[in-house]
PASEBA-1860 file (N, C-alpha, C; in nm, 3 decimals):
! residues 54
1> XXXXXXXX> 10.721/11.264/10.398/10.826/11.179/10.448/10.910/11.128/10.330 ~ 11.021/11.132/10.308/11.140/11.077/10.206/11.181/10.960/10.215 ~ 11.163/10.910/10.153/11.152/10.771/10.169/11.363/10.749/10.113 ~ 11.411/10.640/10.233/11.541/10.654/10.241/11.621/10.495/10.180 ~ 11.638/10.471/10.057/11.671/10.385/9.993/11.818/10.318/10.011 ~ 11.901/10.375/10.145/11.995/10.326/10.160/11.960/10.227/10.316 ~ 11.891/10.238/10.359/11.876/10.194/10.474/11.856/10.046/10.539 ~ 11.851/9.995/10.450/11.884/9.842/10.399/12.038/9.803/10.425
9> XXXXXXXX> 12.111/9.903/10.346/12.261/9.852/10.388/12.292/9.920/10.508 ~ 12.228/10.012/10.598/12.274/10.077/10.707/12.275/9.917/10.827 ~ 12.138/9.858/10.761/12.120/9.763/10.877/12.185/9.652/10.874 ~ 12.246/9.575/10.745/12.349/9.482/10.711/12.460/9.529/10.770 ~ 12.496/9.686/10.827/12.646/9.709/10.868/12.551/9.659/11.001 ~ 12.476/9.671/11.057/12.413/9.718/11.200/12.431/9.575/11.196 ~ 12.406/9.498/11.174/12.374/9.289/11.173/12.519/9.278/11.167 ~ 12.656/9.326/11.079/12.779/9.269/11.136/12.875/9.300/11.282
17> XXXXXXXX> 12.788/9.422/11.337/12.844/9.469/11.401/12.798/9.413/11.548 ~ 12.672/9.354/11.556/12.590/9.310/11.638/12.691/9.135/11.666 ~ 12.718/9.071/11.527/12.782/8.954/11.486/12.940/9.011/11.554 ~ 12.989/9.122/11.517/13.131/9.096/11.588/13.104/9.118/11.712 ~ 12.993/9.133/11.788/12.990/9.170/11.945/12.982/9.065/12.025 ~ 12.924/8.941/11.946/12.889/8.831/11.992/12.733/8.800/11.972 ~ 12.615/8.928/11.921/12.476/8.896/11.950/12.441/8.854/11.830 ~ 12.438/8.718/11.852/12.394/8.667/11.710/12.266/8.658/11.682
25> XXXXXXXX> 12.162/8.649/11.768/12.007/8.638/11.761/11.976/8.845/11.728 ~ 12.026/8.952/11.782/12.043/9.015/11.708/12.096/9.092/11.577 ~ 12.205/8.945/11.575/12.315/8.969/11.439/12.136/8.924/11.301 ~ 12.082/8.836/11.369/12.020/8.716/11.227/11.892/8.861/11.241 ~ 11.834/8.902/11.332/11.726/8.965/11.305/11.747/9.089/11.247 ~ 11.857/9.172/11.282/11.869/9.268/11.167/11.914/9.265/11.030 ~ 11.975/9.132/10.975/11.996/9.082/10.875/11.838/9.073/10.772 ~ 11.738/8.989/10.839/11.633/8.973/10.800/11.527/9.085/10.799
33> XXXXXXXX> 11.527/9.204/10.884/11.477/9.290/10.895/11.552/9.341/10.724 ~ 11.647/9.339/10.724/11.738/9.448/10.607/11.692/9.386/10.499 ~ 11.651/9.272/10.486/11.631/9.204/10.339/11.489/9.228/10.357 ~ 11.424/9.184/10.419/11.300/9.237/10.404/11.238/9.432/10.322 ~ 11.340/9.512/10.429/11.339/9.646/10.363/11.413/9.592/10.178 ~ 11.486/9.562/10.178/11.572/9.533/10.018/11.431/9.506/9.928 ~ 11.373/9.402/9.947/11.273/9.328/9.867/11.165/9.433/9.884 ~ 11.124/9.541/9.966/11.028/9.620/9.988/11.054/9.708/9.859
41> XXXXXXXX> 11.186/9.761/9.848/11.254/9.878/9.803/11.273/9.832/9.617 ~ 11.285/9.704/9.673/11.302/9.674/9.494/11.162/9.601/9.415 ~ 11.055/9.581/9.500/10.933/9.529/9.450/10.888/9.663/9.311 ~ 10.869/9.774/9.347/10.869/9.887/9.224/10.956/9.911/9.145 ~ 11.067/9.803/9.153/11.146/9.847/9.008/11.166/9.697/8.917 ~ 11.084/9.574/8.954/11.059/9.465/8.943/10.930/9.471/8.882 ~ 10.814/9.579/8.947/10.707/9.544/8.842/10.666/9.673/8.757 ~ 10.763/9.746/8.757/10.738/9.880/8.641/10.739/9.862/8.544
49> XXXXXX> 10.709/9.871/8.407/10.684/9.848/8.304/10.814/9.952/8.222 ~ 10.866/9.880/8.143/11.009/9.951/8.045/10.877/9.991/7.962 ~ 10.933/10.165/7.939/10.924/10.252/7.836/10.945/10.269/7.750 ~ 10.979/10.161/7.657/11.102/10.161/7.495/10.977/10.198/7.381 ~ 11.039/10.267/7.315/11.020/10.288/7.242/11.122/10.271/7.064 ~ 11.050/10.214/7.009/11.134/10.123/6.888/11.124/10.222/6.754
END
């Protein structure tokens, strides 16, 4: 399975679009769903260790 690193912002468009329809209790939960994936997606590049070499 490929793991799909844009899909975070697919759902921030999906949360404004929900917001211009009027569904705001689905506007706030796909918002929070999307940050949740964000913080999932960026937890491995937050605790990887830099490679430098001096």
């Amino acid at each position: 399975m490929q793991r799909r690193d844009e899909s975070p912002f697919f759902g921030f468009f999906v949360s404004l679009a929900f917001a211009a329809a009027g569904r705001r209790c689905f506007a706030v939960a796909a918002c929070l769903v999307s940050i949740g994936l964000l913080l999932k997606l960026f937890k491995p590049h937050a605790t990887s260790s830099l490679d430098i070499v001096l």
